[in-house]
C-alpha positions in Angstrom: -137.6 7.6 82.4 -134.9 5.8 84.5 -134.3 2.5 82.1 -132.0 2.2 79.5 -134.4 0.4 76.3 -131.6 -1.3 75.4 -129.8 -2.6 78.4 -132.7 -4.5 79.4 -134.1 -8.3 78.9 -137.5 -7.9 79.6 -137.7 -6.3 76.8 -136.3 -8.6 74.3 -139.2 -10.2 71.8 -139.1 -13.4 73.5 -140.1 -12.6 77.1 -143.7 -12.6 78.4 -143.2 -10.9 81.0 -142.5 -7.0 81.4 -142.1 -5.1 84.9 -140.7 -2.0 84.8 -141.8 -0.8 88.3 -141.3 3.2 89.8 -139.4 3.5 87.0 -140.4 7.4 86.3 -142.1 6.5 82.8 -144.2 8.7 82.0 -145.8 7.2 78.6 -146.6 3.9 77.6 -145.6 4.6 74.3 -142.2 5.1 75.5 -141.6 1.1 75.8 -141.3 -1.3 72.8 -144.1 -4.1 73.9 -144.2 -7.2 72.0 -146.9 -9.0 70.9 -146.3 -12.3 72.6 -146.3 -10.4 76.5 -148.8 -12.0 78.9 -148.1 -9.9 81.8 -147.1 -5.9 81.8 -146.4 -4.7 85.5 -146.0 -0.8 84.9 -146.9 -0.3 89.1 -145.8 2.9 90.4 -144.6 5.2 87.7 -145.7 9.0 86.0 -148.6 7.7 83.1 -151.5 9.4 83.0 -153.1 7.5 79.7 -153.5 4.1 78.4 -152.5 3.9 75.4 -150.1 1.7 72.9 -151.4 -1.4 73.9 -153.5 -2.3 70.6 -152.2 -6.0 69.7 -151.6 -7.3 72.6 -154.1 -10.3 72.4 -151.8 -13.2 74.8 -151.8 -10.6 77.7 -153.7 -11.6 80.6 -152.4 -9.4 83.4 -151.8 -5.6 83.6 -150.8 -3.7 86.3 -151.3 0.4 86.0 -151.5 1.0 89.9 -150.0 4.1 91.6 -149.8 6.5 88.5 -151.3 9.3 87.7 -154.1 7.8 85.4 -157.3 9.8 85.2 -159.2 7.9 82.3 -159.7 4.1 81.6 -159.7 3.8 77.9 -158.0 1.9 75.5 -158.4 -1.2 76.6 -161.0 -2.8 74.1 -158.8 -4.8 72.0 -157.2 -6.7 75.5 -159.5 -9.8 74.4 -157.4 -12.4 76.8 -156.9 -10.1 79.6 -157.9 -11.7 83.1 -156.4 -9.1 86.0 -156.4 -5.0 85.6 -155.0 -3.4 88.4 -156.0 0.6 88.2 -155.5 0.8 92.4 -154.3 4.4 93.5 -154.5 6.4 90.7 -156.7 9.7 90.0 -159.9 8.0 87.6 -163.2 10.2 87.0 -163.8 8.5 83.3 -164.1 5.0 83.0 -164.6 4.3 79.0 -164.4 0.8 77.0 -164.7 -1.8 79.3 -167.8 -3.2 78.0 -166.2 -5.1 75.3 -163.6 -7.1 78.1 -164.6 -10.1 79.1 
């Protein structure tokens, strides 16, 4: 990961917005995300799962492009979400989008 958590404002609790592109991360788990985000631009890094995004019910734009993602999952509890960008990455299993809107 080339960020430093805690020299960074987007990722103070007050932001809604979080872009942390070609940044090398290679887990979504590795970054604190608050509940009040509305947009999460994670464009060009190393993750190859969704995950740790239960709870995020203001966000309305996520942007997974260019990694190495091979399954979409874990997005059922995105209830506000609007725009999904999965562009350029590596999917063969596409699970739990029936319950977006």
């Amino acid at each position: 990961m080339d960020f430093d958590l805690n020299n960074n404002d987007q990722l103070n609790s007050k932001s809604t917005d979080l872009s942390l592109m070609a940044h090398g991360i290679r887990n979504i788990d590795e970054i604190p995300l608050h509940r009040n985000l509305l947009s999460i631009n994670l464009h060009s890094n190393e993750i190859e799962r969704i995950n740790s995004l239960t709870g995020l019910n203001y966000l309305t734009h996520l942007d997974l492009s260019s990694n190495n993602i091979t399954r979409i999952q874990g997005l059922e509890g995105l209830v506000s979400l609007d725009t999904l960008n999965l562009a350029s990455n590596k999917i063969v299993i596409v699970e739990g989008l029936f319950a977006l809107k």
